[in-house]
N, C-alpha and C positions, 0 to 999 in steps of 0.2 A: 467466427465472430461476424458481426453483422457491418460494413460502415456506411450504409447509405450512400456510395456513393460506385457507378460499374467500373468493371478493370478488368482486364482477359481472364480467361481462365485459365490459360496456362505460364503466367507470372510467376516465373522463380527468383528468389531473394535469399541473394548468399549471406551468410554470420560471420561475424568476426570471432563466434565465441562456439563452445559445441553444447552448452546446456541453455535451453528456454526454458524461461519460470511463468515469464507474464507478458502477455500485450497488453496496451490501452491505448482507444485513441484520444486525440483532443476533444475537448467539448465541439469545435469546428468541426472536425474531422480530416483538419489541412495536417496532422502530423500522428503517425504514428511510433511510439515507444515500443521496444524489443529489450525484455531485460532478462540479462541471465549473468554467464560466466562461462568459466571453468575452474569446476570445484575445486578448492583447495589450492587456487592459483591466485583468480582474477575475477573481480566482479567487473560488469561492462553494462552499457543502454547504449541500442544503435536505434536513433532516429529518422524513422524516413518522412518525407516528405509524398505527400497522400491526395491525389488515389494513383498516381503516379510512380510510387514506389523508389524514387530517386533518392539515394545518401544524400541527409542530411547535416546528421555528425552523429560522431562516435566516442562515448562519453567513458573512459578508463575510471573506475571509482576509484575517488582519494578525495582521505580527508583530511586536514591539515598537513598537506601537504607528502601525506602517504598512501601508498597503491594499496587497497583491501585488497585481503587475500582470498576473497571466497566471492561467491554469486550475489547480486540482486535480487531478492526473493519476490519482491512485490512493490508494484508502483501504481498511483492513483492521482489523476488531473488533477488539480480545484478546478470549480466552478466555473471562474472564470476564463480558465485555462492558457494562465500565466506563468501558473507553475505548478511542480509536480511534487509528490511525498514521494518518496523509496525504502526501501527498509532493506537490510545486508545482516546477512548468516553470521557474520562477524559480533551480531549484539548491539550494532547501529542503527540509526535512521537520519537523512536528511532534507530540505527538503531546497529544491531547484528551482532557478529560475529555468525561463521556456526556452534559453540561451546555454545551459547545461551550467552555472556557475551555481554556488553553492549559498543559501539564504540561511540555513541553522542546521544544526545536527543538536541529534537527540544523544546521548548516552546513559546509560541507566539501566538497560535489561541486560540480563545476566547469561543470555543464549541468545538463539538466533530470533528477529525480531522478523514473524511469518507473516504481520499483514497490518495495514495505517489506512486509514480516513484524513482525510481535511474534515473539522468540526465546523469551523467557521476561518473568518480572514486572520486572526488574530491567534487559533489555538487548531493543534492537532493530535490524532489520537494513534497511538502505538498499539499492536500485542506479542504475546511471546511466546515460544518455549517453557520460559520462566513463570507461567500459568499467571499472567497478569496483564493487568492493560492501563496505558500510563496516560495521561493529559500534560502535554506540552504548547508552553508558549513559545511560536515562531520566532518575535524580534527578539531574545536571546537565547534560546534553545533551555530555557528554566523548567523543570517537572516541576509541576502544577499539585501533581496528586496521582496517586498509585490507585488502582483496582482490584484486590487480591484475593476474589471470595471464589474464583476456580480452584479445582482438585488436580488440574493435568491441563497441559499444553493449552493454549489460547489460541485456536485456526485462523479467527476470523473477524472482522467486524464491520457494521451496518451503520448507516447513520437512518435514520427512519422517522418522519414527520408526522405527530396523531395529529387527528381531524381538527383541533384544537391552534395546530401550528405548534404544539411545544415537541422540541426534539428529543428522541430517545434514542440510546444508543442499544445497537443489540451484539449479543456478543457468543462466539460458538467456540465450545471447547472438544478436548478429546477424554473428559471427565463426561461425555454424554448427556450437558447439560446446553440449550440454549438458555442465557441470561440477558435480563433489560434492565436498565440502566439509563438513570438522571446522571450526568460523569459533571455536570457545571457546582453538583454540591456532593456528588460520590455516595449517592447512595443507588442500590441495589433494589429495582422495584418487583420483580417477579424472576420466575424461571421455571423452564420447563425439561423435564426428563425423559430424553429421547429412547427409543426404543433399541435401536443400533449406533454404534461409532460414526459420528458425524466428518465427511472431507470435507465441505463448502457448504456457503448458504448466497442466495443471492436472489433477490426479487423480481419476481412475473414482471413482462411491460406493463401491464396496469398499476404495480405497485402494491 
């Protein structure tokens, strides 16, 4: 990963956990996230503080007031980079303030939930296992509305601006199909049929 920012090259940074799913840094770049676990124990995010690499805190997942038992699968900034989505193997999601406290949780997927966007301030986006991808409002953790027209697992998803400024959301499954998507009225605008099993998708720096 790239952070813009130098550090030696021989910088070692010990875990508190033995499985890595995801980094990400802040939109700054003053703070790096490390999320993972140990399967079937513990989900965890150790936060360093960047380009420095010093402990910052070390976040044990619970949520109301209980220790999930599985990994952090996947975590993504906002914008602003005041707070962060996560999403847990357990069929969770929540999403954090930049202080590791907890601002909503999702429930509602049926498996483990592999990947979240911030849509905007007010609403974010889920996917699953569960071959779906959910719209949630932040100040009470409400589903908004479900997205259910995959075949097989739901890897991934894009938030993606046309020329136009209107956003669309794109979305990759393990049914070999990339899908686009209006999700603010949940309709399904296009989709394309990939040639092999898709792992990730993620856009060039130019965009």
């Amino acid at each position: 990963f790239k952070s813009g920012r130098s550090i030696p090259q021989d910088r070692s940074i010990e875990l508190p956990f033995s499985q890595i799913t995801k980094i990400e840094f802040s939109p700054d770049k003053s703070s790096l996230l490390i999320a993972g676990g140990d399967p079937g124990q513990r989900g965890c995010i150790q936060i360093l503080n960047w380009p420095s690499g010093t402990l910052n805190k070390i976040i044990e997942t619970h949520v109301d007031g209980k220790q999930l038992s599985d990994v952090v699968l996947d975590v993504k900034w906002f914008e602003d980079g005041s707070k962060w989505i996560e999403t847990h193997w357990n069929a969770g999601a929540c999403v954090r303030s930049r202080d590791g406290s907890i601002l909503a949780c999702f429930q509602g997927h049926t498996g483990p939930v592999t990947g979240a966007i911030p849509w905007n301030s007010e609403l974010a986006i889920t996917c699953g296992i569960d071959q779906t991808i959910k719209l949630w409002r932040i100040s009470n953790g409400e589903l908004v509305r479900s997205l259910d027209n995959h075949t097989s697992a739901v890897l991934g998803v894009l938030r993606w601006n046309t020329s136009t400024g209107k956003p669309i959301l794109i979305s990759l499954g393990r049914d070999r199909t990339l899908r686009l998507w209006d999700p603010d009225i949940g309709r399904l605008i296009r989709f394309v049929r990939l040639a092999a099993l898709p792992l990730k998708m993620e856009f060039s720096d130019s965009g």
